[in-house]
DRENDO-1510 file (C-alpha; in Angstrom, 1 decimal, always signed):
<recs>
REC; n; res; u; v; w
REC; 1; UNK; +48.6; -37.5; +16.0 .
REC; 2; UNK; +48.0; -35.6; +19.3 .
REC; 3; UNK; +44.9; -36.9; +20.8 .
REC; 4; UNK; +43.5; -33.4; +21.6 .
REC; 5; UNK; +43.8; -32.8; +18.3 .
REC; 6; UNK; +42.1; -36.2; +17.2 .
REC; 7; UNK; +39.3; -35.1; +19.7 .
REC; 8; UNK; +38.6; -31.7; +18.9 .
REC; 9; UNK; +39.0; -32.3; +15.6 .
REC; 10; UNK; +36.2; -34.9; +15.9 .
REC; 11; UNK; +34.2; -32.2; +17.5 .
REC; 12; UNK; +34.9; -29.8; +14.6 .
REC; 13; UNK; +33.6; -32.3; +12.2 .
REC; 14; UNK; +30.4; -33.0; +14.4 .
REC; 15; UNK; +29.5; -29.2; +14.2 .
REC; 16; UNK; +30.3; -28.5; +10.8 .
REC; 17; UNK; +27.7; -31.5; +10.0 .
REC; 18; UNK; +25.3; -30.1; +12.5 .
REC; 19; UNK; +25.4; -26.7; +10.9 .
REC; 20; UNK; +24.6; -28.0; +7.5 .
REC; 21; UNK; +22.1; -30.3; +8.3 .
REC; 22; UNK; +20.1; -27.4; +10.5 .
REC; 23; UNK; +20.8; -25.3; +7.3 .
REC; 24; UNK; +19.3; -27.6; +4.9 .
REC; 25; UNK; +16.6; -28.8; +7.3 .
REC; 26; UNK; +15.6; -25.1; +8.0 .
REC; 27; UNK; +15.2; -24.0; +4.0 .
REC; 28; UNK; +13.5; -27.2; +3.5 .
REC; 29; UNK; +11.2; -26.4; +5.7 .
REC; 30; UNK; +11.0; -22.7; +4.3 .
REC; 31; UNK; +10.0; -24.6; +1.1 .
REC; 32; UNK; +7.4; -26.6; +2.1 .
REC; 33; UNK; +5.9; -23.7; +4.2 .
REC; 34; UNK; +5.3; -21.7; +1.4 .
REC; 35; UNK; +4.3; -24.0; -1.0 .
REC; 36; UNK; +1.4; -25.3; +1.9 .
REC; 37; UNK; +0.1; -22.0; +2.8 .
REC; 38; UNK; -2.7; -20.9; +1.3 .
REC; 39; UNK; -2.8; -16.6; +0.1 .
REC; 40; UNK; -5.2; -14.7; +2.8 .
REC; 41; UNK; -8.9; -14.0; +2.5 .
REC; 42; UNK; -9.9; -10.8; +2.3 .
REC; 43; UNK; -13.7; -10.8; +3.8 .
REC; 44; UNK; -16.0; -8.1; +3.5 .
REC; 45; UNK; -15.5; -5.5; +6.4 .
REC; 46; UNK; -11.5; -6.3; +5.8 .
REC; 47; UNK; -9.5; -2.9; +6.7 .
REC; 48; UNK; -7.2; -2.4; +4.0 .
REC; 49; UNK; -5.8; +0.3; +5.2 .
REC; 50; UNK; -6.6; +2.3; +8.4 .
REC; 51; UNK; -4.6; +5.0; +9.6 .
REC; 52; UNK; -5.4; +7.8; +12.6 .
REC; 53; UNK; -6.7; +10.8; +9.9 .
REC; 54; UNK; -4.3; +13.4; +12.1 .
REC; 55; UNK; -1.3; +11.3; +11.6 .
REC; 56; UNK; -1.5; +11.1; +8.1 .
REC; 57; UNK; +2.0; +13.1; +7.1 .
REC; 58; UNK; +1.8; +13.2; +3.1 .
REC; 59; UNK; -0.6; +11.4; +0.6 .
REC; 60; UNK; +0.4; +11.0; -3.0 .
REC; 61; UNK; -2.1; +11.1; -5.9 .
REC; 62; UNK; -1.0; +9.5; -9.1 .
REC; 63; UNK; -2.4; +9.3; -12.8 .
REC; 64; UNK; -1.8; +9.4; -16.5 .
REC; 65; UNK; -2.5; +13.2; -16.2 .
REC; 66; UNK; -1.6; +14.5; -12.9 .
REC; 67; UNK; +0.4; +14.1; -10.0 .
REC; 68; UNK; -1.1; +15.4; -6.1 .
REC; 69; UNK; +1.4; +15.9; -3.6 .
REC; 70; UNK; -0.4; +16.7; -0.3 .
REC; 71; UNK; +1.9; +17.0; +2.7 .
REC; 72; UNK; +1.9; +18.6; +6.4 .
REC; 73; UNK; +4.9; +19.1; +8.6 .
REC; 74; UNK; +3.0; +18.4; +12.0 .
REC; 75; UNK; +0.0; +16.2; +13.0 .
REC; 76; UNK; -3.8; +17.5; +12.7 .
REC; 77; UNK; -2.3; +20.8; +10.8 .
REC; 78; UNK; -3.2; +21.8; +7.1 .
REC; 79; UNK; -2.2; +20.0; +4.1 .
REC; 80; UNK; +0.3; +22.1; +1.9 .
REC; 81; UNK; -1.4; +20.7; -1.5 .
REC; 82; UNK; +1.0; +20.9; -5.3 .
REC; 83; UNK; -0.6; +19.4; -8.1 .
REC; 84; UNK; +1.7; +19.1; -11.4 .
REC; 85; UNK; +0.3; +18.2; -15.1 .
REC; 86; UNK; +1.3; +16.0; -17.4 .
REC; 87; UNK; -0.1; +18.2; -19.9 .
REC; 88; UNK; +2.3; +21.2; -19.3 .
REC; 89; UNK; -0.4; +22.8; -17.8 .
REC; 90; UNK; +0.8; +25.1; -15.1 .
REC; 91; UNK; +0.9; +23.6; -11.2 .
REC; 92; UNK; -1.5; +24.6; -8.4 .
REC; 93; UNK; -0.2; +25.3; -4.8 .
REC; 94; UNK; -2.3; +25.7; -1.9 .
REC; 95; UNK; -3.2; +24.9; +1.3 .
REC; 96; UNK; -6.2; +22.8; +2.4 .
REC; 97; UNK; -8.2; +22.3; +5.7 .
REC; 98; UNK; -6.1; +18.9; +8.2 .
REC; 99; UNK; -8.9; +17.1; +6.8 .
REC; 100; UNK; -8.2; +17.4; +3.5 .
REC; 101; UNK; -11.5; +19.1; +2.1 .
REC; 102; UNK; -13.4; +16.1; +3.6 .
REC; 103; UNK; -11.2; +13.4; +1.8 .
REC; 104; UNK; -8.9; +12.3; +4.0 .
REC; 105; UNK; -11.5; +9.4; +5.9 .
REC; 106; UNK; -11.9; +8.4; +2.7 .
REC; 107; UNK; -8.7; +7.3; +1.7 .
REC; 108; UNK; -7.3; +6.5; +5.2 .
REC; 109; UNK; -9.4; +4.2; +5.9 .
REC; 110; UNK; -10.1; +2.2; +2.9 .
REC; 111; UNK; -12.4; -1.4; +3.5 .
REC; 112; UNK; -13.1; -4.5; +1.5 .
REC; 113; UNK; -16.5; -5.0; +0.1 .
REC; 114; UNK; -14.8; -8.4; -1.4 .
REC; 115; UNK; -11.7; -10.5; -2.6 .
REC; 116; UNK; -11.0; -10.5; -6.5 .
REC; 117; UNK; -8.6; -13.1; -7.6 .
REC; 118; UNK; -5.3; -10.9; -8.8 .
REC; 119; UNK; -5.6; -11.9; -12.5 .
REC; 120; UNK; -9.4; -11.0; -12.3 .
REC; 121; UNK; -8.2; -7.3; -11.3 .
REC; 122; UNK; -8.0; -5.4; -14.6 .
REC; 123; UNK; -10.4; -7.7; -16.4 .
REC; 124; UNK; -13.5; -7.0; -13.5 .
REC; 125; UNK; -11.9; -3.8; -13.5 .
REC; 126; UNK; -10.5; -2.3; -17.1 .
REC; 127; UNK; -10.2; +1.5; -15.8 .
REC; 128; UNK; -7.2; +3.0; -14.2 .
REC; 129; UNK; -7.8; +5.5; -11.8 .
REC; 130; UNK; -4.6; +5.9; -10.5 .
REC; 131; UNK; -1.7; +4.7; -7.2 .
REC; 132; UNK; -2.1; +6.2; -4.2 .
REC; 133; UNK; +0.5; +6.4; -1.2 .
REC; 134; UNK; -0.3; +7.4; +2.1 .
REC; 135; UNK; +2.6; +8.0; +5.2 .
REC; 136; UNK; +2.2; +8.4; +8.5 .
REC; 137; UNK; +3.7; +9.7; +11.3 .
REC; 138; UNK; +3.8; +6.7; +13.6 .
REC; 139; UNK; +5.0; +3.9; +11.4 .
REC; 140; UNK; +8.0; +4.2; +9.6 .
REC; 141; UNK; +7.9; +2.0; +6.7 .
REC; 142; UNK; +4.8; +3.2; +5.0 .
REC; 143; UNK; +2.3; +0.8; +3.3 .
REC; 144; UNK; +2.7; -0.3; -0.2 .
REC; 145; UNK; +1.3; +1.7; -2.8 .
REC; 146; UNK; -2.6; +1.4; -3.6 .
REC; 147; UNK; -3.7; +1.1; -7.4 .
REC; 148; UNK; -7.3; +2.2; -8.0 .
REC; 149; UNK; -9.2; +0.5; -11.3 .
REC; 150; UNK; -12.9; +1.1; -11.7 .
REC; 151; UNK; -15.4; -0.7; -13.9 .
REC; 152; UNK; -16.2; +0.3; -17.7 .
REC; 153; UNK; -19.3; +2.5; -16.3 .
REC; 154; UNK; -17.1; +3.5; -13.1 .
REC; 155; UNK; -19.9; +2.0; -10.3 .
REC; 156; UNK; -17.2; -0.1; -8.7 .
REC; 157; UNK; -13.5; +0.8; -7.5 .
REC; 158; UNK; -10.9; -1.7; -6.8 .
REC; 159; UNK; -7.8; -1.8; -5.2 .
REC; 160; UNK; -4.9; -3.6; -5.2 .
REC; 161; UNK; -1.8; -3.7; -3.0 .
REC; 162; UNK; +0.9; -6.4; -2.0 .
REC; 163; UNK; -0.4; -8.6; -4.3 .
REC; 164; UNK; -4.0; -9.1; -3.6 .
REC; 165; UNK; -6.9; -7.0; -5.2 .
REC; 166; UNK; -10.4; -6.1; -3.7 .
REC; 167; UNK; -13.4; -4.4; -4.1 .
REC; 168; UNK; -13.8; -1.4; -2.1 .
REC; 169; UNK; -16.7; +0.8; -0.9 .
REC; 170; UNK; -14.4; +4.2; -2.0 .
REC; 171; UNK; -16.9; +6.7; -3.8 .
REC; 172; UNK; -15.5; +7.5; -7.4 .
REC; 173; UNK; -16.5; +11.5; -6.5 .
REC; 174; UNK; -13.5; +11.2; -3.9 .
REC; 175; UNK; -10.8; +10.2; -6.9 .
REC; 176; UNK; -12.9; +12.9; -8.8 .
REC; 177; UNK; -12.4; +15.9; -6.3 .
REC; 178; UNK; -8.6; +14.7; -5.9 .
REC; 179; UNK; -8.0; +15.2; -9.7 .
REC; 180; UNK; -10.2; +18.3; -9.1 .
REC; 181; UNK; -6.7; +19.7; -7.9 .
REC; 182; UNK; -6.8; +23.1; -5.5 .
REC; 183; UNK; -9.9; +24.4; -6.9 .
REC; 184; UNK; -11.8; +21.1; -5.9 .
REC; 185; UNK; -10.3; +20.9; -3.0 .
REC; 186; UNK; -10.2; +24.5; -1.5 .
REC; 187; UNK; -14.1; +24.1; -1.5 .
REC; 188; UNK; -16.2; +22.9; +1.3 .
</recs>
């Protein structure tokens, strides 16, 4: 045999070993990453979400009975509201004030009071409210989808998103005044 061939062929064999053993080292290390990091701590004061109000593009309102579209095709300008019904019930359209009738601090900037443990959620917190999505202007990829639960005598709201779960200080009259639709939310 040539002895290029013999030596590049050594080579060849030296880097095809190489490549796997960086391969398997890498995922094993992957592995053990994950399994020796512990989830995140929410703390009380934790923003969960916090987004510039005027950038807020479109905010979506979900529950069993309704469904609240709000969106605006430039920054700081009025939210074009539609509101459809489980029910049948004929949809609202209107158009609100850029800060969505007072709402919009609310639910762009959304903070921790504390951490529930993911299987606690719906057991602390038995009520559905609904899921809420908000998009921005500035970041593309928008965050995941919220989904509000509140106690059996609705003095507590929770969230969870991206798998964890938290108390948060969100007044139920704000989830209230959203299912309110255009009427509730053409007043001041």
């Amino acid at each position: 045999m040539n002895p290029a061939i013999k030596r590049y062929g050594l080579f060849g064999l030296v880097f095809v070993v190489g490549l796997f053993s960086g391969v398997g080292l890498t995922e094993l290390g992957k592995n053990d990453l994950v399994a020796a990091s512990p989830d995140r701590e929410i703390v009380a004061g934790t923003e969960i979400i916090s987004i510039l109000d005027d950038e807020v593009m479109s905010l979506t309102y979900r529950t069993n009975a309704l469904t609240l579209t709000a969106q605006r095709s430039k920054p700081a300008d009025r939210f074009a509201v539609q509101v459809t019904f489980a029910n049948g019930r004929k949809p609202q359209q209107c158009l609100v004030s850029p800060d969505l009738a007072g709402l919009l601090p609310t639910f762009s900037n959304i903070v921790a009071k504390r951490q529930i443990q993911s299987q606690r959620f719906e057991a602390e917190f038995p009520q559905i409210l609904g899921i809420l999505e908000i998009k921005d202007r500035i970041v593309a990829e928008a965050p995941p989808a919220m989904v509000f639960r509140t106690t059996e005598k609705r003095s507590a709201i929770a969230a969870s998103y991206d798998g964890y779960a938290a108390e948060v200080g969100t007044s139920i009259n704000a989830f209230v005044k959203l299912e309110g639709g255009c009427e509730a939310l053409a007043q001041r």
